[in-house]
PATORLUM-761367 format. One record per residue: residue in three letters; z, x, y of N, C-alpha, C in turn. Coordinates in steps of 0.001 Angstrom, whole numbers, padded with zeros to 6 digits, always signed. Layout:
N
ALAZXYZXYZXY/...
***
This chain:
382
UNK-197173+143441+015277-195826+143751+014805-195595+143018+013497/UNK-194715+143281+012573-194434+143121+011260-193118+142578+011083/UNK-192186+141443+011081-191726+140818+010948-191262+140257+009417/UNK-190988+140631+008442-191791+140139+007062-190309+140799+006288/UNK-189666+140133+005132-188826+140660+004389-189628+142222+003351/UNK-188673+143094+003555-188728+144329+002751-188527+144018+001370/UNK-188068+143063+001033-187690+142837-000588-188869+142241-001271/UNK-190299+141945-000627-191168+141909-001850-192060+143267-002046/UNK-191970+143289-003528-192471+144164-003882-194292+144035-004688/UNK-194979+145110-004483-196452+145118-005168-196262+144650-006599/UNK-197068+144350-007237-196869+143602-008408-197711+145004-009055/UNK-198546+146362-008535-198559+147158-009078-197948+148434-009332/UNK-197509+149199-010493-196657+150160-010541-197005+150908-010060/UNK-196547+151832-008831-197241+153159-007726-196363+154411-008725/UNK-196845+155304-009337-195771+156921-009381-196101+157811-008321/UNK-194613+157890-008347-194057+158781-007196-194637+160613-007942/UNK-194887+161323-006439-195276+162417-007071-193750+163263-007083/UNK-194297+163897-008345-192903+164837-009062-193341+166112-008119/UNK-194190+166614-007402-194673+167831-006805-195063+167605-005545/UNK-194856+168656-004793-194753+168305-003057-196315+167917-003151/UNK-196942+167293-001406-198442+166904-001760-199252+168234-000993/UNK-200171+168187-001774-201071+169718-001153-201996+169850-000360/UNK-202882+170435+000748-203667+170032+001747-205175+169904+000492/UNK-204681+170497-000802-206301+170133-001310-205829+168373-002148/UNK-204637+167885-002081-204507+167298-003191-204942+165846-001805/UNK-204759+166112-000439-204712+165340+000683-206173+164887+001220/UNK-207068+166068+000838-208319+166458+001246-209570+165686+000029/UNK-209020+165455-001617-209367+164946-002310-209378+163497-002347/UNK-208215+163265-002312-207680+161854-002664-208221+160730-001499/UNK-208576+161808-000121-208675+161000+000998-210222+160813+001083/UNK-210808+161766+000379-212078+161419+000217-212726+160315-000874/UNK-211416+159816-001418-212049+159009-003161-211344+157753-002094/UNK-211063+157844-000661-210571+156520-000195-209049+155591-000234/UNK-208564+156885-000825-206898+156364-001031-206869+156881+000019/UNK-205349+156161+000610-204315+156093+001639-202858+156749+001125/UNK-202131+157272+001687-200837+157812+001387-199871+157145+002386/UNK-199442+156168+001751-198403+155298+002000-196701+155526+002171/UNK-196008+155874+003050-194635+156110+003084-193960+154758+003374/UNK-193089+154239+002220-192663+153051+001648-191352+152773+002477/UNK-190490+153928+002149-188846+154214+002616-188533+155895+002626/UNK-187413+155299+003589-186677+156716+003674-186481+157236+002151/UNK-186470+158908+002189-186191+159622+001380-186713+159175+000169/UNK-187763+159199+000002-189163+158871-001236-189887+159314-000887/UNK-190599+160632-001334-192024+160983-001175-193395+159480-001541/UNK-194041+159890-000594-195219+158914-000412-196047+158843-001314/UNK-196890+157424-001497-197654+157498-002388-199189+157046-002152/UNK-199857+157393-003313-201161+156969-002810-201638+155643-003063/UNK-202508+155109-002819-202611+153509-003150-204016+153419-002123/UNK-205296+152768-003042-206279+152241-002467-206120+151361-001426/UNK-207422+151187-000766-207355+150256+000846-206875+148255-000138/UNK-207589+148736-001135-207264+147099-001534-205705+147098-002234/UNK-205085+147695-002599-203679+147800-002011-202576+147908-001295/UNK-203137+148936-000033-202502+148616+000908-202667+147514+001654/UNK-203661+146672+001632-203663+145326+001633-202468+144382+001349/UNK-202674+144623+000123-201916+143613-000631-200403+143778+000102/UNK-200105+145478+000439-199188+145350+000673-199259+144606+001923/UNK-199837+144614+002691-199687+144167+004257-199383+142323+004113/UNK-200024+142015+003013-200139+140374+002448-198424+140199+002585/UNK-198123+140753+001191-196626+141078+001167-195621+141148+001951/UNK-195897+141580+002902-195084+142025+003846-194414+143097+003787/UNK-194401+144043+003168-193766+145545+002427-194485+146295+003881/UNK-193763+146738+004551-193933+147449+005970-193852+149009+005220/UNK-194680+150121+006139-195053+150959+005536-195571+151820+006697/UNK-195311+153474+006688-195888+154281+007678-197215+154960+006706/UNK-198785+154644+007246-199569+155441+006524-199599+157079+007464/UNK-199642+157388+006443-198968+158595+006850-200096+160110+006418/UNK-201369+159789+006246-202793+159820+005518-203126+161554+006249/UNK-202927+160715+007377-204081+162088+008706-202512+162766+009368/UNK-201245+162559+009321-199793+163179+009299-199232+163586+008973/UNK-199426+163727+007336-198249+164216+006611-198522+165528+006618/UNK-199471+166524+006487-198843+168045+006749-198866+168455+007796/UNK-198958+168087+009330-198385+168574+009875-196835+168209+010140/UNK-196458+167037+009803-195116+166563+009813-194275+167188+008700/UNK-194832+167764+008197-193986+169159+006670-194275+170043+007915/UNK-194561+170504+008957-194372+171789+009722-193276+171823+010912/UNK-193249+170676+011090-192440+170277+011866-190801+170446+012029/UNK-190432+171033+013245-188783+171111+012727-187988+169558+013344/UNK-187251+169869+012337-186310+168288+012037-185554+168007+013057/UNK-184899+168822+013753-184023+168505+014952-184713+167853+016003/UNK-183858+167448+017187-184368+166502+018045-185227+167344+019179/UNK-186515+166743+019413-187518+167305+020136-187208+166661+021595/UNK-186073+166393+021939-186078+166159+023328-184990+166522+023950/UNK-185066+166638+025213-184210+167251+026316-184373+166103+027695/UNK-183622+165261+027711-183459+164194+028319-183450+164784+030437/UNK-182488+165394+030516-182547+166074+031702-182505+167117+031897/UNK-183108+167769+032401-183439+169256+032746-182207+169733+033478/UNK-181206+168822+033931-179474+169576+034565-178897+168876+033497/UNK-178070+169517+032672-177304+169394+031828-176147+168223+032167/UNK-175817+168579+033576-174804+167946+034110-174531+166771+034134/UNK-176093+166030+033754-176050+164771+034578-176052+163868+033561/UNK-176051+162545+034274-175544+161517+032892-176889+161789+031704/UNK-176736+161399+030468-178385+160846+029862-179180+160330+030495/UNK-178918+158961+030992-179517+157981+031187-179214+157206+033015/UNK-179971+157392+033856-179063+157146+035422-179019+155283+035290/UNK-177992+155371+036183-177613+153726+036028-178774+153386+037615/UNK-179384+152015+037298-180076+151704+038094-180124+151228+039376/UNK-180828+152312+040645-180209+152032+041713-180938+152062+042701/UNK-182329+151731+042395-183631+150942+042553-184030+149972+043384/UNK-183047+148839+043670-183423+147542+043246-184368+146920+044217/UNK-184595+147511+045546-185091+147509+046648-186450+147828+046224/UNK-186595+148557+046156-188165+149121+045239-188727+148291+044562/UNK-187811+148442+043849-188093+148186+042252-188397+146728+042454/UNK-187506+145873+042938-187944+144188+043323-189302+144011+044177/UNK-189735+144862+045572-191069+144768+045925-191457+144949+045038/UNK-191653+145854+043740-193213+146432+042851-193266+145005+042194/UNK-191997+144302+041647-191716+143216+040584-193024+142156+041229/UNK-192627+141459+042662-193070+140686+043598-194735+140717+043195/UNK-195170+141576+043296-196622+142107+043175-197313+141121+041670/UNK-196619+141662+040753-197174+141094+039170-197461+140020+039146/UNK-198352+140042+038585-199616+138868+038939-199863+138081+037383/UNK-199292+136628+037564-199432+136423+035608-200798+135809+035923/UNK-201510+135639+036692-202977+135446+036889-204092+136680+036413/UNK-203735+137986+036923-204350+139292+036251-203863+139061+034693/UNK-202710+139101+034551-202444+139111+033047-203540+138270+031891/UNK-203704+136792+032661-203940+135702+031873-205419+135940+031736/UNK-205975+136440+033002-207310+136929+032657-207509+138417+032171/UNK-206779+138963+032119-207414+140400+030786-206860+140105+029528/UNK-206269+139001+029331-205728+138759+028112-206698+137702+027204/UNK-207436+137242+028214-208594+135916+028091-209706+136830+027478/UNK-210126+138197+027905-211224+138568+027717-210634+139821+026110/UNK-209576+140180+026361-208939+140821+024949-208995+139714+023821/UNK-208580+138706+024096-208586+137576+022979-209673+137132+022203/UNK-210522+137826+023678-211767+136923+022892-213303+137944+022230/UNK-212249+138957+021644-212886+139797+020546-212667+139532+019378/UNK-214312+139179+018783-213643+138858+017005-212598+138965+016620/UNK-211851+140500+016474-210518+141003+016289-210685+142203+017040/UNK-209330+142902+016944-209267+144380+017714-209197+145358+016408/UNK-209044+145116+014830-209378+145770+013916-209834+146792+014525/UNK-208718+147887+013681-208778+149334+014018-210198+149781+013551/UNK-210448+149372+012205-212094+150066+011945-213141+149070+011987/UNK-213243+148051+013020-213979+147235+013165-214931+147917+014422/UNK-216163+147333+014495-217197+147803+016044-216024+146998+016636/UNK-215940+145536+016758-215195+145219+017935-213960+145708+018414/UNK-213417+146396+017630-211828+147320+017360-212251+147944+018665/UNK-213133+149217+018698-213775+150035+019294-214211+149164+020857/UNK-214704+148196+020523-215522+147754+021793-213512+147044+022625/UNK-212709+147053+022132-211928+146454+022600-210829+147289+023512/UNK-210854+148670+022677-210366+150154+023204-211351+150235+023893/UNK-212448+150318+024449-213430+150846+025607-213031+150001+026606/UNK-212371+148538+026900-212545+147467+027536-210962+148008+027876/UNK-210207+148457+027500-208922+148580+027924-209222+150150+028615/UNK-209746+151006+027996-209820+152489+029285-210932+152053+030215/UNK-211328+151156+030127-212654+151095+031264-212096+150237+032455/UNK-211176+149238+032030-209904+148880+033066-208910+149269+033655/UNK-208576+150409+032772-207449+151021+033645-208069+152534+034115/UNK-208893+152500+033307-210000+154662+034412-209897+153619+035617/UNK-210714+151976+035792-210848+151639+037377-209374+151273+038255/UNK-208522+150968+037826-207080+151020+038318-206871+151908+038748/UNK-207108+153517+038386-206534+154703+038875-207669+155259+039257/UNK-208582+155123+039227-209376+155423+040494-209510+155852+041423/UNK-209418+156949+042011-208797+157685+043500-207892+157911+043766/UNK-206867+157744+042244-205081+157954+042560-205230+159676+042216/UNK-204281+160789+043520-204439+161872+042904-203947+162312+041917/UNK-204371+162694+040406-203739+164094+039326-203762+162655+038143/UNK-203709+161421+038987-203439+160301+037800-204941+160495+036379/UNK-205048+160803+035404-205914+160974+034356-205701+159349+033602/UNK-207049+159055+032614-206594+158016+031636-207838+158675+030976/UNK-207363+159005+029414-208598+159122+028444-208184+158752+027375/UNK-209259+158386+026368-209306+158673+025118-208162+159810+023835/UNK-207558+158860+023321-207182+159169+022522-207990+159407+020726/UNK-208870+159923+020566-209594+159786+018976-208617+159974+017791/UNK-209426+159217+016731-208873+159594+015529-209751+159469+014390/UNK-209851+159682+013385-210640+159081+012376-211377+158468+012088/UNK-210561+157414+012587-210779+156097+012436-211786+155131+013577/UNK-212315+154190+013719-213316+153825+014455-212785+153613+015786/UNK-211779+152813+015852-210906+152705+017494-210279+154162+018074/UNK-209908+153702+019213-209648+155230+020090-208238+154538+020307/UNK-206885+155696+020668-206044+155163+020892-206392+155309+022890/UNK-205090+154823+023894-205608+155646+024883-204522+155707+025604/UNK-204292+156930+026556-203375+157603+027255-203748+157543+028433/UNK-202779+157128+029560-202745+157620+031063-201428+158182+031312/UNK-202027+158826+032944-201017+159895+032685-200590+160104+034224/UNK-199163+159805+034833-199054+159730+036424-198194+160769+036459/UNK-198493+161965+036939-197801+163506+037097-196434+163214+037622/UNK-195500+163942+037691-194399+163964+038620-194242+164966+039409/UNK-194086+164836+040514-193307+165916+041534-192468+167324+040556/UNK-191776+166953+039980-191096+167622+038800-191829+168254+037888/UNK-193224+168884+037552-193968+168573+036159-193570+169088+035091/UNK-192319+169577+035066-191746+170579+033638-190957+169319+033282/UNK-190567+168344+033591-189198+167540+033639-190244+166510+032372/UNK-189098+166163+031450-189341+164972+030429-190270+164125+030977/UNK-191151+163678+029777-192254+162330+030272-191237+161237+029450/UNK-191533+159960+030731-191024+158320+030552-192464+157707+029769/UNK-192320+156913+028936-193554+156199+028209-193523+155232+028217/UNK-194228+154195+028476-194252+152901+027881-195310+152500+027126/UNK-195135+152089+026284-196433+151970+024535-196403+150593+024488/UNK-197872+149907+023760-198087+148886+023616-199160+149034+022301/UNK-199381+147952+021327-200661+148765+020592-201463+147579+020673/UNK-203063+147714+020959-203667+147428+021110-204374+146648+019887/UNK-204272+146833+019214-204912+146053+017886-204643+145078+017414/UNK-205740+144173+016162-205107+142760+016096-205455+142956+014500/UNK-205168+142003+013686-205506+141739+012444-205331+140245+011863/UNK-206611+139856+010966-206266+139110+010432-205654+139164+008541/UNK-205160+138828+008034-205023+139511+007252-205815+138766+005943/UNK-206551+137626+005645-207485+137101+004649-208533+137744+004803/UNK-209014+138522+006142-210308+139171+006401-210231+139893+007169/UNK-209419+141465+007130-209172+141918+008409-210413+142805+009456/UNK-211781+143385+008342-212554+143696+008969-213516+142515+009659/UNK-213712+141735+009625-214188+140643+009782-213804+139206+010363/UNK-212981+138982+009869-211998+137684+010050-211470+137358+011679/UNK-211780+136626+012379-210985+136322+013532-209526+136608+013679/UNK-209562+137583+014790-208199+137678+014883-207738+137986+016693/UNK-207321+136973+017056-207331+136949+018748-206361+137860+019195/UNK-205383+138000+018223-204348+138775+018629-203466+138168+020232/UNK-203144+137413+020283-203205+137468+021963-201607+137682+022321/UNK-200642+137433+021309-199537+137782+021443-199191+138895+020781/UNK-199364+139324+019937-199429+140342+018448-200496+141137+018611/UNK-201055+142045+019744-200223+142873+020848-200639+142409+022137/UNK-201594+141629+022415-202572+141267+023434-201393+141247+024481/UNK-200393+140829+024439-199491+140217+025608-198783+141610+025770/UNK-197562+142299+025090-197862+143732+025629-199120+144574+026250/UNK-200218+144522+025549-201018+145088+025918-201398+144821+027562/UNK-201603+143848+027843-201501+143761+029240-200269+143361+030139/UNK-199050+143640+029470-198436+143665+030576-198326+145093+031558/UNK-198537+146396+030022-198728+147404+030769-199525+147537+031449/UNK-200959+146935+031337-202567+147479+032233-201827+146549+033825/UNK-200827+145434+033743-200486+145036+035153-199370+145805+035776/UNK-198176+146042+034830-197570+147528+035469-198191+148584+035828/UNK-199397+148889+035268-199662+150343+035567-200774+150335+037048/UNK-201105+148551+037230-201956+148582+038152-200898+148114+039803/UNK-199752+147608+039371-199059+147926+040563-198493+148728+040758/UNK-198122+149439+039612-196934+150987+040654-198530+151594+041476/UNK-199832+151687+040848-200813+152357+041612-201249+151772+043227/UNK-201512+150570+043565-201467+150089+044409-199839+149964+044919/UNK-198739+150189+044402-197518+150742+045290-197542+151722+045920/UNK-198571+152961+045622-198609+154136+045905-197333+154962+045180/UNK-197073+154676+043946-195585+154968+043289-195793+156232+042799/UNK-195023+157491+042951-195081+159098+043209-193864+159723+042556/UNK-193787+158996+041533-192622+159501+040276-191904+160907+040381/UNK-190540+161703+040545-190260+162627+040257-190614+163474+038833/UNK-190310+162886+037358-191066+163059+036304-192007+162047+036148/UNK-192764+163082+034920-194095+162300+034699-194142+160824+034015/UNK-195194+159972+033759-194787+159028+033519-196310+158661+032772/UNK-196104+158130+031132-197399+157985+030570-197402+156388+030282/UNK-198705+155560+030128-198732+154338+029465-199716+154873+028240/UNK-199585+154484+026945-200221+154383+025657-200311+152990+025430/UNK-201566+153239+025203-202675+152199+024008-202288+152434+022805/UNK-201717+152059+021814-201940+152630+020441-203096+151762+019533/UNK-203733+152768+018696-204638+151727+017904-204178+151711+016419/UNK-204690+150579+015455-204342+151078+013962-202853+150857+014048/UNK-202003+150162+014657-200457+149640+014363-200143+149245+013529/UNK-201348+147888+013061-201192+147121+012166-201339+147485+010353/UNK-201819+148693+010966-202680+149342+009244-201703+150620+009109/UNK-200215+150592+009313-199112+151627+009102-198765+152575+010327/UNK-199227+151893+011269-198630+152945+013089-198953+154128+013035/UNK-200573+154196+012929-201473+155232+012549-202092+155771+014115/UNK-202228+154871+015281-202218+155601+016465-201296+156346+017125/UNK-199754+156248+016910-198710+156135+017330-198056+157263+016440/UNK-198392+157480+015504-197939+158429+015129-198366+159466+014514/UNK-199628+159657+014816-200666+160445+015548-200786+161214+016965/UNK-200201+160120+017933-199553+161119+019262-198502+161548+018944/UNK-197527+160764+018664-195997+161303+018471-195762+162633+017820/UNK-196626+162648+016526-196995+164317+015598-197576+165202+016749/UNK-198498+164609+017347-198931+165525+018333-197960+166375+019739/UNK-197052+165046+019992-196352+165984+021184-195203+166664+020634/UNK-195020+166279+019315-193861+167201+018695-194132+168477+018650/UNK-195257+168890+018024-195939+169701+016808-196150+170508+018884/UNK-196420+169721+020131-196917+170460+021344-195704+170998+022228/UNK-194494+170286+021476-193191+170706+022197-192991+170364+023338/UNK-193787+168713+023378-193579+167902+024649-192204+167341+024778/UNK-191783+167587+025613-190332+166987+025707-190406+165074+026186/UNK-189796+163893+025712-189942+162775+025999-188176+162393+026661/UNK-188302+161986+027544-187157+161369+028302-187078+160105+027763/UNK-187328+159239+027308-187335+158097+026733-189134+157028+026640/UNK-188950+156350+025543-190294+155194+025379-189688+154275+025056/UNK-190589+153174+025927-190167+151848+025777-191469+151271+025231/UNK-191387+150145+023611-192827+149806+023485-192496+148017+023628/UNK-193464+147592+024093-193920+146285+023710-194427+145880+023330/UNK-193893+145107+022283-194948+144633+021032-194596+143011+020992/UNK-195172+142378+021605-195236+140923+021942-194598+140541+022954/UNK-194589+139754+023735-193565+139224+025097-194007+137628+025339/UNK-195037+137220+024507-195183+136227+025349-194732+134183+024783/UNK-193942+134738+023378-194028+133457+022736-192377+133336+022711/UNK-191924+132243+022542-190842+131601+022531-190558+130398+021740/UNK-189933+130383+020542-189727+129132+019707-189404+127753+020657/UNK-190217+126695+020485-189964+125627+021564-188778+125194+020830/UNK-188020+124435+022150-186635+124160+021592-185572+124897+021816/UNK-185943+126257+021916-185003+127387+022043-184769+127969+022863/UNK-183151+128498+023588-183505+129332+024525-183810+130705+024664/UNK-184887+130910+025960-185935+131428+025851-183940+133038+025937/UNK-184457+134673+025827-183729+135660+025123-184577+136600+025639/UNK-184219+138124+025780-184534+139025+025476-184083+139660+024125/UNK-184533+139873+022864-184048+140315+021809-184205+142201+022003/UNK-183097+142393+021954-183278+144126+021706-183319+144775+020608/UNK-183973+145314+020111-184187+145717+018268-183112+146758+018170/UNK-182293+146710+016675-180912+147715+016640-181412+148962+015771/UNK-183079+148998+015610-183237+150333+014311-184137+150594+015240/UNK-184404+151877+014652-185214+152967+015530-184972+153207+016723/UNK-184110+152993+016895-183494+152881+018530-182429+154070+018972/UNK-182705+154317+020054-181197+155121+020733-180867+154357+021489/UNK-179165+154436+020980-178218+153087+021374-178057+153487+023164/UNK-178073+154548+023507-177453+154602+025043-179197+154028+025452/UNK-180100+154576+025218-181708+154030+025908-181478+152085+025627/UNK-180699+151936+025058-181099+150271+024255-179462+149946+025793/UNK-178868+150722+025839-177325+150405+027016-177974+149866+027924/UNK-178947+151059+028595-179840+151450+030026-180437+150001+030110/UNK-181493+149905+029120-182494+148725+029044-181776+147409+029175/UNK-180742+146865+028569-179905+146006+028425-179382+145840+030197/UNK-179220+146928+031043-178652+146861+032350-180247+146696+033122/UNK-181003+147387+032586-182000+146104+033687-182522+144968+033688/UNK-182286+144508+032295-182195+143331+032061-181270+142432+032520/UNK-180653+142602+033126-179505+142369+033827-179950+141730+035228/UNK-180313+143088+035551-180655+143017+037257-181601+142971+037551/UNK-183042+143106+036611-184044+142275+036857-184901+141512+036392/UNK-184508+140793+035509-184834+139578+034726-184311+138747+034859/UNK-185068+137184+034951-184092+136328+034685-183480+135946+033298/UNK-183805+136374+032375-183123+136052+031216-182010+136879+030628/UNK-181480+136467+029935-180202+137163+029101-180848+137769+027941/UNK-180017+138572+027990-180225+139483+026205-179137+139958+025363/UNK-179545+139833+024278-179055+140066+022898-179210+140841+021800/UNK-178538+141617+021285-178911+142529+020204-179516+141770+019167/UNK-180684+142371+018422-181084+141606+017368-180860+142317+015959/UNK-181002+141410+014899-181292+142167+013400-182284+143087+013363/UNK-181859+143967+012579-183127+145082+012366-184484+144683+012238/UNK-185230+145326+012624-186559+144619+012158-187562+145241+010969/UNK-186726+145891+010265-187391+146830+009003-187812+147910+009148/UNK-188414+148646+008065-188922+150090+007788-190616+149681+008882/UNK-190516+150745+009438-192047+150919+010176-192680+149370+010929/UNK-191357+148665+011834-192155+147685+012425-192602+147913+013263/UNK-192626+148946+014036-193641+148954+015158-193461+150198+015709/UNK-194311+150473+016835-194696+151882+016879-193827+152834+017724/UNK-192881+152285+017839-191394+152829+018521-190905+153658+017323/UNK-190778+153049+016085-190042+153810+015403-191027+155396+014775/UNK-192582+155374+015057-193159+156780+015544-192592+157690+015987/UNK-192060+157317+017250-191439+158013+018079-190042+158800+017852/UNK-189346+157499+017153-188115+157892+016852-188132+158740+015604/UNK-188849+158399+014654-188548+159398+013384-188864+161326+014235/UNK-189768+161434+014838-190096+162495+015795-188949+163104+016660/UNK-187809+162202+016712-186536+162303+017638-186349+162166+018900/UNK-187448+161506+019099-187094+160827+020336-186894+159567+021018/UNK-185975+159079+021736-185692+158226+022437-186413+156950+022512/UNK-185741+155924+021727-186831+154758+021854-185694+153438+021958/UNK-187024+152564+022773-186418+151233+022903-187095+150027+023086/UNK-187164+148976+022229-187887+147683+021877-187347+146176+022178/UNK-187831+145934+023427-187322+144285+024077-188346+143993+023363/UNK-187598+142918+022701-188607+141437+022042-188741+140416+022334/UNK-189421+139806+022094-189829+138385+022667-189184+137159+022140/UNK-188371+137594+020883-187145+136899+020222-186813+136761+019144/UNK-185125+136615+018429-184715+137031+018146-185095+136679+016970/UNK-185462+137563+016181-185998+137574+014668-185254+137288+013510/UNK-184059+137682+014094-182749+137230+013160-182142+135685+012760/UNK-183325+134742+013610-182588+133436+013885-183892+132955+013684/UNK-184862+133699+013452-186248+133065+012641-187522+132310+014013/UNK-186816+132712+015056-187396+132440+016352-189051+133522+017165/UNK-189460+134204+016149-190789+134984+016407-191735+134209+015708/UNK-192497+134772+016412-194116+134249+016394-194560+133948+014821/UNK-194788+132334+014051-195335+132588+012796-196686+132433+012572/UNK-197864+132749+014003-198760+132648+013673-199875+134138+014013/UNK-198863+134992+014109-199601+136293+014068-200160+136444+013039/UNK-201416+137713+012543-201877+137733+011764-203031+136796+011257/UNK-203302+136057+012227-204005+134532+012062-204757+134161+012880/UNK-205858+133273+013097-206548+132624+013618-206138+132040+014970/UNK-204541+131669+014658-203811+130661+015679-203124+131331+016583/UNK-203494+132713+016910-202606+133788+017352-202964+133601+019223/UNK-203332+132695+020010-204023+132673+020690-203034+131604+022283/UNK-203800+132354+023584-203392+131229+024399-203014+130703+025116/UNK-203573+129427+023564-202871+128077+023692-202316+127672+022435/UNK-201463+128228+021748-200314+128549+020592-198976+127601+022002/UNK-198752+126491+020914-197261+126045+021209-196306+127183+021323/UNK-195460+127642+022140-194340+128715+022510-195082+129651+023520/UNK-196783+130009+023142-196781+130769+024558-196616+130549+025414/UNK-196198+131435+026284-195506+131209+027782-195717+132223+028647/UNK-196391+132304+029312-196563+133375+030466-195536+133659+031535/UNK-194918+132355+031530-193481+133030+032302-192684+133773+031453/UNK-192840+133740+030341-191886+134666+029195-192510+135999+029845/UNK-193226+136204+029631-194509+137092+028970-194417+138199+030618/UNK-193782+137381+031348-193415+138136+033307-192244+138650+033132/UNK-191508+138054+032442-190219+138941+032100-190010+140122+031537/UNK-191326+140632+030534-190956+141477+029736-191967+143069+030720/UNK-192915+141749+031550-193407+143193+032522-192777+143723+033774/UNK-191554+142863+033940-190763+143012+035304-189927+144157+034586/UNK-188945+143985+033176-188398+145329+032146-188864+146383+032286/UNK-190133+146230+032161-191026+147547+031731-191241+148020+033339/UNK-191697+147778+034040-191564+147944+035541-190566+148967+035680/UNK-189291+148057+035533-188151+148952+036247-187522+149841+035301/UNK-188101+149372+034218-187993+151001+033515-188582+152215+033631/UNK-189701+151976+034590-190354+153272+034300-190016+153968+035707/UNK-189727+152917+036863-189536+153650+038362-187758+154185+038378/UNK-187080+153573+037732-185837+153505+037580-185422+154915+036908/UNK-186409+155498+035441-186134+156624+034710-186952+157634+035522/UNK-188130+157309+035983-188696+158643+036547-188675+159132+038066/UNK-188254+157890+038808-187958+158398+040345-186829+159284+040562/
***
């Protein structure tokens, strides 16, 4: 995740194109190794070499690459691609009434499973999207959860491909319902360092490692719950987050462009660090968001967390792979691990020190944000 002020700018001059971009002008440029960079709203994108978009990432100038997306997202219609409930009648969003359930599945989560798939994620050079270990790190996450679902019936987990050397990856728990909206919960899988990102150590273990497995432990107790969802219900891997939310919005183009309907996504993108000193928060992000999905989330935070939550400051153009979703029009919502607005997130992502045993990690944090995600997903799809 990207955290970083929008106000520095490249120290090189980019021109904006005066002419829409063309599938030969996309097909050229991508072969000489430029990237097509979307900066901000309402600015056509620009192109800029890998050792620029670098720089930008140095910078902190957050950015959707938008490379292997942008014409089918010119085909795309603009209105909202979702249909929340299939009876008109009924609220958006049901108030949560679970808790019986929903507290056995909680009981189950194991910060011992967590601490050990997070031990063996960490301890890949990096998860670099076009790195071998990128790749070897996406095989280690579907090769854990294909064995989680394992003999569950209609439950699928595959491969997501792209381009690029990492795989994103999708599972998929049918509903009783199967025409009815899919519930999501997203995490992205990748790490970066940014002095050496093909190369360079990067443990990632909070920055996504700690999302990343809180879902592979949600998704391994609703299965051993025997949990039989009315709508369907997906977990995503995303890969390439860090290099412009290039897995993420890559599916998202995809279920638009497939006329998948989404009932709401919830992503997690860190859970497990906490400024020492401070009290520990659920931060709720106020952009890219739908405010009634951010209401919902806020009420199970309520009733099943122990911590309190708080709206936070925006977190910029393209911080994380929720706002994929949302530019697509659909329903998104981002608990954080804290509040960014008060300078209380993680300052050693992107780094060597990303790991752990980092002062602020906390695995009891890090239970809170998978108990959320839990009862978000039995709560929206039962």
């Amino acid at each position: 995740m990207k955290f970083f002020s929008v106000g520095l700018l490249l120290l090189a001059a980019l021109i904006a194109h005066a002419i829409p971009i063309t599938h030969d002008e996309i097909t050229s440029k991508t072969a000489e190794g430029l990237r097509l960079l979307s900066l901000e709203d309402g600015t056509e994108p620009e192109w800029v070499t890998e050792d620029q978009k670098l720089e930008f990432m140095r910078a902190g100038k957050q950015f959707f690459d938008v490379t292997e997306v942008w014409e089918d997202q010119q085909t795309l219609p603009k209105e909202k691609a979702v249909q929340v409930n299939c009876k008109p009648w009924l609220p958006k969003y049901p108030s949560p009434s679970h808790q019986t359930a929903v507290n056995a599945l909680i009981r189950t989560l194991s910060i011992s499973n967590m601490k050990s798939l997070l031990q063996q994620l960490s301890s890949f050079n990096n998860r670099y999207y076009r790195s071998t270990t990128g790749r070897q790190a996406s095989q280690y996450i579907l090769d854990t959860v294909s064995s989680i679902a394992s003999g569950q019936s209609g439950v699928t987990v595959q491969p997501f491909n792209h381009s690029w050397t990492q795989f994103s990856i999708i599972a998929k728990i049918p509903g009783s319902q199967s025409q009815s909206p899919v519930t999501i919960l997203g995490a992205h899988m990748d790490s970066i360092n940014l002095s050496n990102p093909t190369n360079g150590r990067a443990p990632g273990a909070d920055d996504d490692g700690s999302g990343s497995v809180n879902l592979i432990e949600v998704f391994r107790a609703l299965m051993e719950g025997n949990f039989k969802p009315s709508t369907p219900v997906e977990f995503h891997w995303y890969s390439g987050e860090e290099a412009g939310l290039l897995g993420s919005q890559a599916i998202a183009t995809s279920y638009k462009r497939n006329g998948v309907n989404v009932k709401a996504m919830m992503q997690l993108d860190m859970t497990a660090y906490f400024k020492p000193d401070t009290t520990e928060v659920v931060a709720l992000q106020s952009d890219y968001v739908d405010s009634g999905l951010n209401t919902f989330t806020g009420k199970l935070i309520d009733l099943y967390s122990n911590l309190s939550w708080e709206l936070d400051s925006p977190c910029g153009y393209a911080c994380s792979d929720h706002a994929s979703w949302n530019q697509q029009g659909y329903p998104t919502t981002l608990p954080f691990e804290a509040l960014t607005g008060e300078g209380n997130d993680n300052p050693r992502i992107h780094t060597t020190s990303d790991t752990l045993t980092q002062s602020g990690f906390s695995w009891s944090h890090s239970l809170e944000f998978a108990k959320i995600a839990l009862a978000f997903v039995y709560e929206m799809a039962i």
